[in-house]
N, C-alpha and C positions, 0 to 999 in steps of 0.2 A: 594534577588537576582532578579533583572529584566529580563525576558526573551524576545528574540527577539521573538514574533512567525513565522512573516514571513522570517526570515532568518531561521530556524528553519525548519518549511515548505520547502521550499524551497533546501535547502538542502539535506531533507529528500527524496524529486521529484527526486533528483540527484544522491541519492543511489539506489534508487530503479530503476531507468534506467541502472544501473551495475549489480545488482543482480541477483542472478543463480533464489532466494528464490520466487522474487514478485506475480509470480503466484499463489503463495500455502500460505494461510495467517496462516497455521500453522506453516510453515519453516521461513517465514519472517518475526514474530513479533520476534522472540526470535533473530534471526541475527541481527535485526534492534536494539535490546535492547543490547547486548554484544558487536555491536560495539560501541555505543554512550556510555557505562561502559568504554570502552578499551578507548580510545577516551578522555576521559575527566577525569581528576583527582576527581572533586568534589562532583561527586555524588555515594548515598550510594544503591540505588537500581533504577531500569527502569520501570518504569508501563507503558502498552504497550496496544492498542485496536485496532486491524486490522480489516478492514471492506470490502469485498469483493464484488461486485456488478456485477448483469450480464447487460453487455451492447454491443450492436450490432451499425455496423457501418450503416448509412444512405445513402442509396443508390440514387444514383444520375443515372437520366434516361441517360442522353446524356452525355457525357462530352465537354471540348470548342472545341472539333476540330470535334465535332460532332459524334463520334463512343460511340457506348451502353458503357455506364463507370459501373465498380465496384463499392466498396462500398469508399465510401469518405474519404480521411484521416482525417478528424479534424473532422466531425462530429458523432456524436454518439448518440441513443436515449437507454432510459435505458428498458431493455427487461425480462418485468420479474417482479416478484414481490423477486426469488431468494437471498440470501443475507447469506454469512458465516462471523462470526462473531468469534476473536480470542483474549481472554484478557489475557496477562500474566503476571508477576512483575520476575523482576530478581534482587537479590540484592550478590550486592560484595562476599557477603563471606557467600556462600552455600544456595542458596535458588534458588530454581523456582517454581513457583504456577501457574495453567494452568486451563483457561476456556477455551472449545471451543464448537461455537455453529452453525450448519449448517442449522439452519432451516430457514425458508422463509418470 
């Protein structure tokens, strides 16, 4: 079976902007993996690798109309060397297997 990734991807961007979970990469790999089970007929389990990054937006001195601006929507630099780390498989019928790893 050929996989789209980028549809896939992509997709995936689009649930996680609904999500209650996306903050907390332990609540969103397993939601992310039982809905894509629920979702699709063909697959027998979900293997799942959440990856969490701390990132700070980049602050912009002025903005166009000249007043001290905030931090910038689009841009972001990664802040930190932080990084939580969640792997987990979920398969159809009675399994969960759970890494998870908070270190830096």
């Amino acid at each position: 079976m050929r996989v789209d990734a980028t549809r896939l991807c992509l997709y995936i961007v689009d649930l996680a902007k609904v999500s209650l979970h996306v903050l907390d990469p332990a609540r969103f790999a397993p939601y992310l993996a039982v809905h894509l089970l629920l979702r699709y007929a063909h697959p027998r389990a979900a293997f799942m690798t959440v990856e969490q990054l701390r990132w700070e937006r980049i602050e912009a001195a002025v903005s166009c109309t000249g007043e001290a601006a905030a931090g910038h929507k689009h841009a972001f630099w990664r802040d930190g060397a932080e990084k939580r780390c969640v792997e987990i498989e979920v398969a159809c019928k009675g399994g969960l297997r759970w890494h998870s790893d908070a270190g830096g």
